[in-house]
N, C-alpha and C positions, 0 to 999 in steps of 0.2 A: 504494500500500500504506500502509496503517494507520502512522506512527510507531513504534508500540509492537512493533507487529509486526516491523518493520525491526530496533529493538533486540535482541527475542528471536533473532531468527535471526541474527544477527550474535555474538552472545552464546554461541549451541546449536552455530552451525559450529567456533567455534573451539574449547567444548571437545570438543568430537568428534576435531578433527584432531588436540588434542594429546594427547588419550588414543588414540589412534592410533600416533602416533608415539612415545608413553611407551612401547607395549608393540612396537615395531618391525613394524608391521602392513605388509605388501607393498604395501595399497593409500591409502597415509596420503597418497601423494604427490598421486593421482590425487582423492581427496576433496581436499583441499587447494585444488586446480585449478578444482574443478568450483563452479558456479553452485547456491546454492537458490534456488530459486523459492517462495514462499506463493500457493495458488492461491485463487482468489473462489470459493468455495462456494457451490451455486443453495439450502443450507441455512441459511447463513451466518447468524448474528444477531450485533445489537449493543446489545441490552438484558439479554441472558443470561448473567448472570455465575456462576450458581450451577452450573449443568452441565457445565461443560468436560470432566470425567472420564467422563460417560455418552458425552460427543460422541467422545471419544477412545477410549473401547471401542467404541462403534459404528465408529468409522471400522476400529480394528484386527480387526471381528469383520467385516466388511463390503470392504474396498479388496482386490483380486486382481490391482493391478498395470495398466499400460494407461493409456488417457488418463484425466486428472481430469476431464476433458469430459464423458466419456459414463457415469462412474462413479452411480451411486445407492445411496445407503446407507438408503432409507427413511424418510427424514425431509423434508421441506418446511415451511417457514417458515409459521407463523401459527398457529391455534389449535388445528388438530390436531397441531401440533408438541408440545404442552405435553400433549396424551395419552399420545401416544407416547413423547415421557421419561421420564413417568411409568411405563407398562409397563418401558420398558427400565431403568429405575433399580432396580425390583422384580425384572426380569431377571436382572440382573448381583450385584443382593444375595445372593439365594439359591442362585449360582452358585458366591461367593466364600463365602458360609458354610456350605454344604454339600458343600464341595471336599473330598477328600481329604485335599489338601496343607493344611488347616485343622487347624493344630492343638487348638484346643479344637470341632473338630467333632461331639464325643459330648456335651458339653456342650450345644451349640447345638441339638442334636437333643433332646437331654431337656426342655429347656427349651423348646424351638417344642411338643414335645409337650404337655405339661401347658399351654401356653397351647392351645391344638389345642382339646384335653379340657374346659377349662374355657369354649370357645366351642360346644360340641359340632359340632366339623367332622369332616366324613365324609370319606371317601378315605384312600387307602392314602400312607402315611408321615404326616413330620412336617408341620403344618398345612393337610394336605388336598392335597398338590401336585399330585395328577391334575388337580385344581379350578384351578391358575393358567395362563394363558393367557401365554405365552412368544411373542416375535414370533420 
């Protein structure tokens, strides 16, 4: 394992267990105990510094638990990789700006309109979203 990686996780376990134990959680003991493991991803890169957040929503929109082994999240290393972030970067933006839980989301909506309008894009809502391709 990576160095740095070692540091993080050495770093994540402990404040895990002691916010755990701050709040008297039944199972601070058994965390505590247990081993993390970081596993080799057949995704993995080590030139991609700029993504981590899209990689970490794919994993949380993607992982259902089971071996890491046989897990796929849709991504493979190499030049179709930089597509498909791309998609999913576009994915996750207009997820989080058209959320509900968004509080300036009338805002965001007026505004993707009139850019919309001043591109003349068709389809129903703000900037045409029938027209975006969602993986």
């Amino acid at each position: 394992m990576d160095a740095a990686y070692e540091k993080f996780k050495i770093n994540s376990e402990y404040i895990i267990v002691e916010y755990l134990k701050s709040i008297g959680h039944v199972k601070a003991p058994n965390t505590e105990a247990s081993k993390v493991v970081v596993p080799e991803l057949r995704w993995g890169t080590r030139r991609n510094f700029i993504d981590c957040g899209v990689f970490v929503m794919r994993h949380m929109e993607t992982y259902a638990g089971g071996s890491v082994n046989r897990w796929d999240c849709g991504l493979v290393e190499g030049r179709s990789q930089k597509f498909t972030l791309n998609k999913l970067r576009k994915k996750y933006a207009i997820k989080l700006l058209f959320s509900d839980e968004n509080k300036q989301k009338a805002k965001v909506q007026f505004y993707s309109g009139c850019y919309a309008t001043s591109l003349n894009v068709s389809g129903s809502g703000a900037l045409g979203l029938n027209n975006v391709v969602l993986l």
